[in-house]
C-alpha positions as CSV (number, residue, x, y, z in Angstrom):
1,X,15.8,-6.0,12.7
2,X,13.6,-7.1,9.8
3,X,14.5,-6.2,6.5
4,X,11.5,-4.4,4.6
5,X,13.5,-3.3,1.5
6,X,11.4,-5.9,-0.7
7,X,7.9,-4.1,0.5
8,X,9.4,-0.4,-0.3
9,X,10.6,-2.0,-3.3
10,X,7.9,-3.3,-4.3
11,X,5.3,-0.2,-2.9
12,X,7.8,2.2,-4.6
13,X,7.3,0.1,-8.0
14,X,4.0,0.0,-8.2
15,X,3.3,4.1,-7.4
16,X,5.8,4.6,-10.0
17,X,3.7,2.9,-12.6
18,X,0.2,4.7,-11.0
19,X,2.1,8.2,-11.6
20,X,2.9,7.2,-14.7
21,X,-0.4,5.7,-15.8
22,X,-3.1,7.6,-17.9
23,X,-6.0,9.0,-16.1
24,X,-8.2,6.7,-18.0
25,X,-6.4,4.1,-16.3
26,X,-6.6,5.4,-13.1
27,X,-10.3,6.3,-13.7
28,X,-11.2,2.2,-14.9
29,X,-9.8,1.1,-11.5
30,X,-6.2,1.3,-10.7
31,X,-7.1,4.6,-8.3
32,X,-10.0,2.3,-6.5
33,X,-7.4,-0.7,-6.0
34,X,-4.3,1.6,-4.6
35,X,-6.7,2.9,-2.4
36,X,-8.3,-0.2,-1.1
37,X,-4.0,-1.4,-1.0
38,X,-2.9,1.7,1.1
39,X,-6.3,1.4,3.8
40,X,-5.4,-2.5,4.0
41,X,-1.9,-1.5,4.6
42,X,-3.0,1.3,7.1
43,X,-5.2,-1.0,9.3
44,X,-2.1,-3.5,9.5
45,X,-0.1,-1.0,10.6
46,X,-2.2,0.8,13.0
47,X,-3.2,-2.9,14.8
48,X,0.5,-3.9,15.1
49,X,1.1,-0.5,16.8
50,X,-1.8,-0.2,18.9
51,X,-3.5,-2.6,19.1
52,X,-6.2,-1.8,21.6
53,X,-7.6,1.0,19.5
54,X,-9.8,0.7,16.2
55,X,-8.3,1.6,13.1
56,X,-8.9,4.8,11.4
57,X,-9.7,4.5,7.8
58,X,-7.3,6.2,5.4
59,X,-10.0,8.6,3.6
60,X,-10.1,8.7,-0.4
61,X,-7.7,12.0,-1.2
62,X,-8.5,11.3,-4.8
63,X,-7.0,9.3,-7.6
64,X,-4.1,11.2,-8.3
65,X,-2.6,10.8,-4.7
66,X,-3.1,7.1,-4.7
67,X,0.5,6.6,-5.5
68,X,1.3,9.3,-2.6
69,X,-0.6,6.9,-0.6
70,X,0.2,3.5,-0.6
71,X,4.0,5.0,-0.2
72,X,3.0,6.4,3.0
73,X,1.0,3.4,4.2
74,X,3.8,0.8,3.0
75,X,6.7,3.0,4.8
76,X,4.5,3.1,8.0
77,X,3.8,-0.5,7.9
78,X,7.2,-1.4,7.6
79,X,8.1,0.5,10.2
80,X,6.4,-1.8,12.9
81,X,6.9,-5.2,10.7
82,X,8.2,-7.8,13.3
83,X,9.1,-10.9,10.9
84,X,10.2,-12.0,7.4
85,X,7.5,-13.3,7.3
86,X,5.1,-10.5,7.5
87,X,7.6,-8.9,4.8
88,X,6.5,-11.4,2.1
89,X,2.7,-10.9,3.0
90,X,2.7,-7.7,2.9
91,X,4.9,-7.8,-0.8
92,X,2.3,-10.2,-1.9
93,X,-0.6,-7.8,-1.2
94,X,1.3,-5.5,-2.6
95,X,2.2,-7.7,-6.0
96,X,-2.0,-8.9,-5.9
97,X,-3.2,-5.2,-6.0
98,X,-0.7,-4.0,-8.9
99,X,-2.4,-6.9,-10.9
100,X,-5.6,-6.3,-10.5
101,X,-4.9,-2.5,-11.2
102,X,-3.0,-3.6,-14.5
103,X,-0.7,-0.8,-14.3
């Protein structure tokens, strides 16, 4: 079995900061780049567990549930995560958006 504590780590870390970021923040960007973060995670997650169907987009539930949503994207993703190795990508996506969301 993998272990995907770094990614929940990491996912838990970053909505902790969006929650407890001002909504001017959210409003300059950080809400778009969670978003764009928990839909990249979703399609990951969705092709590892089926494959032969096309991903569903994860629709935009508004800024203030984009910490609710990259939670639920990362613990679904790790759910299906077959190698260390797809551990640190996903950590590293993870890592890239909470830098370009500057929260």
């Amino acid at each position: 079995m993998v272990d995907t504590t770094p990614l929940t780590r990491a996912v838990d870390h970053f909505a902790d900061r969006l929650r407890a970021a001002p909504q001017s923040r959210l409003q300059r960007g950080a809400a778009a780049e969670a978003l764009e973060l928990a839909r990249e995670l979703a399609v990951r997650a969705q092709r590892a567990e089926q494959p032969e169907c096309e991903p569903r987009v994860m629709p935009d539930a508004g800024m203030f549930a984009a910490a609710d949503q990259i939670t639920v994207a990362a613990h679904d993703l790790a759910l299906v995560l077959g190698s260390d190795a797809e551990v640190d990508e996903a950590v590293a996506l993870v890592a890239e958006a909470q830098k370009r969301a500057a929260v």
